[in-house]
C-alpha positions in Angstrom: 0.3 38.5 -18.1 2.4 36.2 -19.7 0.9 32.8 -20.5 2.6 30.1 -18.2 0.9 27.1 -20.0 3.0 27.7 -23.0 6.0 28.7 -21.6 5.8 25.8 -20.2 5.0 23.9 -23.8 8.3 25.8 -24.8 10.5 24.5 -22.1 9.0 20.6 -22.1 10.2 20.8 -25.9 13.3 22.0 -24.6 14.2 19.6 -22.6 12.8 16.4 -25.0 15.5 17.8 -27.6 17.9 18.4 -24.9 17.6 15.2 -23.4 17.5 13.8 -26.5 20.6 15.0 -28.0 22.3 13.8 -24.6 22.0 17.3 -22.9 24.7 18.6 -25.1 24.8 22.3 -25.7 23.1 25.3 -24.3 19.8 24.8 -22.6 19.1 28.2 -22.2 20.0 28.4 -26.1 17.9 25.2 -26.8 14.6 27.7 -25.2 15.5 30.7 -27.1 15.8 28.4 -30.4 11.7 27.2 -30.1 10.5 30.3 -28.4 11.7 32.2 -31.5 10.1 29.1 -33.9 6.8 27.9 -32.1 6.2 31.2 -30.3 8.0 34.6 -31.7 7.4 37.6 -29.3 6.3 35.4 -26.4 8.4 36.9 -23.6 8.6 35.0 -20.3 12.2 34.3 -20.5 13.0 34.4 -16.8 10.5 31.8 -15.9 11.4 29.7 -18.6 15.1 30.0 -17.6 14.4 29.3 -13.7 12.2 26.4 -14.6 14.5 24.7 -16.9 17.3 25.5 -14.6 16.0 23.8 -11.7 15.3 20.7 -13.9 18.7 20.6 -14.7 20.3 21.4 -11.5 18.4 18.8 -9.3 17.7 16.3 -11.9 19.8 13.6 -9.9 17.7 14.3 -7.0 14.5 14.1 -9.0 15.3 10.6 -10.9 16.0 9.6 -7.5 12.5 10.5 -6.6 10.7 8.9 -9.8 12.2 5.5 -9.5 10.9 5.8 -5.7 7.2 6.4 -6.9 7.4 4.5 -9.8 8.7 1.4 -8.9 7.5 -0.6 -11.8 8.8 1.7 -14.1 12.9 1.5 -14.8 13.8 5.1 -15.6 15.1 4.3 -18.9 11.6 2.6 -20.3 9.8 5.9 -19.4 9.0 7.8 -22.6 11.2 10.7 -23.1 8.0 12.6 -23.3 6.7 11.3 -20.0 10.1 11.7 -18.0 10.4 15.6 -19.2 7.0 16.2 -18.3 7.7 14.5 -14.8 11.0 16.0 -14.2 9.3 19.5 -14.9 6.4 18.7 -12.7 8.4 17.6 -9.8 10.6 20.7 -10.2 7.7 23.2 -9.5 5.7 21.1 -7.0 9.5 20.2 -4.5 11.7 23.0 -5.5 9.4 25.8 -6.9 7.7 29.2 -5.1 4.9 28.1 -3.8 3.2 31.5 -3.7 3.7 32.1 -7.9 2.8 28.5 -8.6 0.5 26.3 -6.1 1.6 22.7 -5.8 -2.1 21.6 -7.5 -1.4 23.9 -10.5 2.1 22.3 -10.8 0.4 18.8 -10.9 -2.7 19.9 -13.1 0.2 21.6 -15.4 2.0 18.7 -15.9 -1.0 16.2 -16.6 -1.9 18.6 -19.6 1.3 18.7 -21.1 1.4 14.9 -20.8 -2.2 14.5 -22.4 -1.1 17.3 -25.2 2.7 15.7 -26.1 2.3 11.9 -24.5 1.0 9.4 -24.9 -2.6 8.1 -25.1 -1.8 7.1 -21.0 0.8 9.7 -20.6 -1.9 11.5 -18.4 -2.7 8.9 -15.7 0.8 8.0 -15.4 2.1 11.4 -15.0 -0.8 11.8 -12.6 -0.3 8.9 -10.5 3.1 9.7 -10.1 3.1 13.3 -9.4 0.1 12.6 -6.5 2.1 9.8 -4.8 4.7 12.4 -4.7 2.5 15.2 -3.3 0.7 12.6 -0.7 4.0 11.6 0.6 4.8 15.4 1.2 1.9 16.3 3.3 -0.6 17.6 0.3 0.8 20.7 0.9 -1.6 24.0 0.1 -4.7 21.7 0.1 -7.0 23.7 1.8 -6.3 26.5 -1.0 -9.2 26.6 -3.4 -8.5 26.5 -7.1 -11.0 28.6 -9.5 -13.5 26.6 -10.8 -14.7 26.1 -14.5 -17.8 24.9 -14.3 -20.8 27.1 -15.1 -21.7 29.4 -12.5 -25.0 27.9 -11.4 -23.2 25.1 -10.6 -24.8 23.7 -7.1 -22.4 24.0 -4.3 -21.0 21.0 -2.6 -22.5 19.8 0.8 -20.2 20.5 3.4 -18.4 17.5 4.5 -19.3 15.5 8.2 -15.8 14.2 9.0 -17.3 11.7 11.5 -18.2 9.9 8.6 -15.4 9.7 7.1 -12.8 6.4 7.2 -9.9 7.5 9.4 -6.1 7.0 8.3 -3.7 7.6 11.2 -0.4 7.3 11.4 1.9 8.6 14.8 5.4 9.0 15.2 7.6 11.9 16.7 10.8 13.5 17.4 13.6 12.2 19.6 15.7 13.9 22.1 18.9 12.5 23.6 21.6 13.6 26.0 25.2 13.2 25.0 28.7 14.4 26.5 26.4 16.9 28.2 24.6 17.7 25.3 21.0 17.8 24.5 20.5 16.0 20.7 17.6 15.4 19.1 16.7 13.2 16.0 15.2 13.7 12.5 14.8 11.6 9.2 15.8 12.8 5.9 13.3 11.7 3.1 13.7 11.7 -1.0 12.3 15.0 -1.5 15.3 16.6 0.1 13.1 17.6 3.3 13.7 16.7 6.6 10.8 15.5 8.4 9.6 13.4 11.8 9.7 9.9 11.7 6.3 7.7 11.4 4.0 4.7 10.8 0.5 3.7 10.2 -1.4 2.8 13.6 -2.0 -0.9 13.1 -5.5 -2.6 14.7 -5.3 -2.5 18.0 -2.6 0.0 19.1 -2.5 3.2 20.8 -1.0 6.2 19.0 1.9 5.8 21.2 2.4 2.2 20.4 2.6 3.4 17.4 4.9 5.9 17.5 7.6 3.8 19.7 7.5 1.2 17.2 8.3 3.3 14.4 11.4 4.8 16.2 12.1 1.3 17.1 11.6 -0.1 13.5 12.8 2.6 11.5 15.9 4.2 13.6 17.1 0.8 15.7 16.6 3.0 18.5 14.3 2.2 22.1 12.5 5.2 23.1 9.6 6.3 25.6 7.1 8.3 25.1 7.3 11.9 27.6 4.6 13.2 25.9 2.0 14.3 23.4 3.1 17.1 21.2 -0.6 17.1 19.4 -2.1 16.1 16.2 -2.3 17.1 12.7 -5.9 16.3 10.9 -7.0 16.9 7.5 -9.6 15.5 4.7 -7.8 13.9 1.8 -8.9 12.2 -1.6 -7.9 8.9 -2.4 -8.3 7.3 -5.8 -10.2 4.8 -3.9 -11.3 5.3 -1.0 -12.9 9.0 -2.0 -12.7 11.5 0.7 -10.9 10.1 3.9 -9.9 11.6 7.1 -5.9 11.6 7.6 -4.9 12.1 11.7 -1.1 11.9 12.6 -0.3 12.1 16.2 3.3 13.3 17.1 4.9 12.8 20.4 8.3 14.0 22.0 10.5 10.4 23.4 13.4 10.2 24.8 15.8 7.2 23.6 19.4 6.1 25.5 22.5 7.8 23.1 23.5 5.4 20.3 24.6 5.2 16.8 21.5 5.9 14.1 20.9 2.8 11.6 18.1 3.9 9.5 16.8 0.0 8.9 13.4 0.0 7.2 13.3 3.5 5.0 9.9 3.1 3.3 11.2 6.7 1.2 14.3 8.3 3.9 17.5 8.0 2.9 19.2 9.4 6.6 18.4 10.0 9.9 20.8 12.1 12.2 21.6 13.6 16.2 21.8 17.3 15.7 21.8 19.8 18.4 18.0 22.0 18.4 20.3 25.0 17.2 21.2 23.5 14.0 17.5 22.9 12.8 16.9 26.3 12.0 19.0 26.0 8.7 17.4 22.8 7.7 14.6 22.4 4.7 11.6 21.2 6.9 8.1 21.0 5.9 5.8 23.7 6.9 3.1 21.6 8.6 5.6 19.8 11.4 7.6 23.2 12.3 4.9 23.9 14.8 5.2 20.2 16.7 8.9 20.8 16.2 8.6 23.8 17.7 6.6 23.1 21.0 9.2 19.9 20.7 12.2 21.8 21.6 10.1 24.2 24.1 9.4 21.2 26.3 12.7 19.6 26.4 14.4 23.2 26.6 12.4 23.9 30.0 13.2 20.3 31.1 
């Protein structure tokens, strides 16, 4: 099997000369060039070629993304280093196959690299970054277990009593309209290319549907009620600080009067659109909403 680590190596070089030349020439030519010098008769060409293809092809997009979860980090004071490694790691963890490469080996992949060629906090950075990223996106595949390397009499971990665990919640939903005798409904585009279901944290003293008609208010300028609860998503999370927490989002379907979207405070979404429920089939939407979606569109169907 090839080794993915240093094809990875090879195409990080890659892209430093690349990008340092002012992505003139060949990138495909640029890869063959330091597979042949730093690793003769390594052949994983097609994955090289795919990864370093999708770096270039989206890199707008990508940028776009690292200026949102780096805000204190201008784009062009990032080390070259540091923005090849993140442009690589953002590639595999947004745009990649899941099934070949799990979003925590992306991450883990990319904080090596940035240990190896960065700088002495090329690591953290690279990690911070890259987890922002894959908090904002739901954390997907984290109830798949990586294989461990610690020593097989290692003592397992106690199971863990989510009771006790501080609770993050957040609630929001999806929006249905009807127009010229039309039924619409309304989604939110974020920075990651997906489109998702709009929401906001559950401040002190609010009900999940408070919650969720203030975000609609807030985020989409639009006054909606709540027709009900579609369900709830939980999961256990890791948070630099807080450790283990307990994330909860509530969705619910609303209703809102017809008018004109203004997407006001974006906090990461760059649109928010009416489509009719046919047209969401060809959208890009993450895998943990499609079911709410889903029983979404059942309910306002047999309305």
């Amino acid at each position: 099997m090839a080794n993915r680590h240093l094809s990875r190596s090879i195409v990080l070089q890659s892209l430093f000369e690349w990008d340092f030349l002012g992505k003139k020439g060949d990138l495909k030519s640029v890869i063959d060039k330091n597979t042949q010098e730093f690793a003769p008769g390594h052949s994983d060409a097609p994955f090289m070629y795919e990864l370093a293809e999708t770096v270039e092809r989206k890199q707008q997009v990508i940028d776009d993304i690292i200026v949102k979860a780096a805000p204190d980090w201008p784009l062009e004071k990032i080390s070259n280093v540091d923005r090849s490694v993140l442009r690589m790691g953002l590639a595999e963890l947004l745009f990649g196959d899941r099934d070949q490469v799990p979003p925590k080996v992306a991450i883990n992949e990319a904080i090596e690299l940035a240990k190896t060629f960065g700088g002495e906090n090329s690591g953290k950075f690279v990690n911070g970054v890259l987890g922002a990223v894959y908090k904002e996106i739901g954390e997907p595949g984290k109830e798949q277990v990586t294989k461990s390397k610690s020593p097989k009499n290692k003592e397992p971990e106690e199971p863990i009593d989510i009771s006790k665990l501080p609770v993050e919640a957040k609630a929001g939903g999806i929006i249905f309209t009807k127009h010229e005798g039309k039924v619409l409904v309304a989604l939110v585009h974020d920075v990651f290319g997906y489109w998702t279901l709009v929401k906001s944290g559950v401040e002190e003293g609010e009900k999940y549907e408070e919650t969720a008609v203030r975000s609609v208010r807030e985020k989409m300028g639009l006054s909606a009620t709540v027709v009900e609860e579609i369900g709830k998503i939980e999961y256990v999370a890791s948070h630099p600080e807080k450790k283990k927490l307990l994330k909860v989002v509530a969705y619910f379907l609303m209703e809102a009067p017809y008018k004109e979207i203004v997407l006001k405070s974006n906090g990461g979404l760059d649109k928010a659109q009416w489509m009719e429920p046919g047209e969401l089939v060809d959208l890009t939407i993450y895998d943990d909403i499609l079911p709410s979606i889903a029983k979404a569109i059942e309910i306002i169907n047999n309305k």
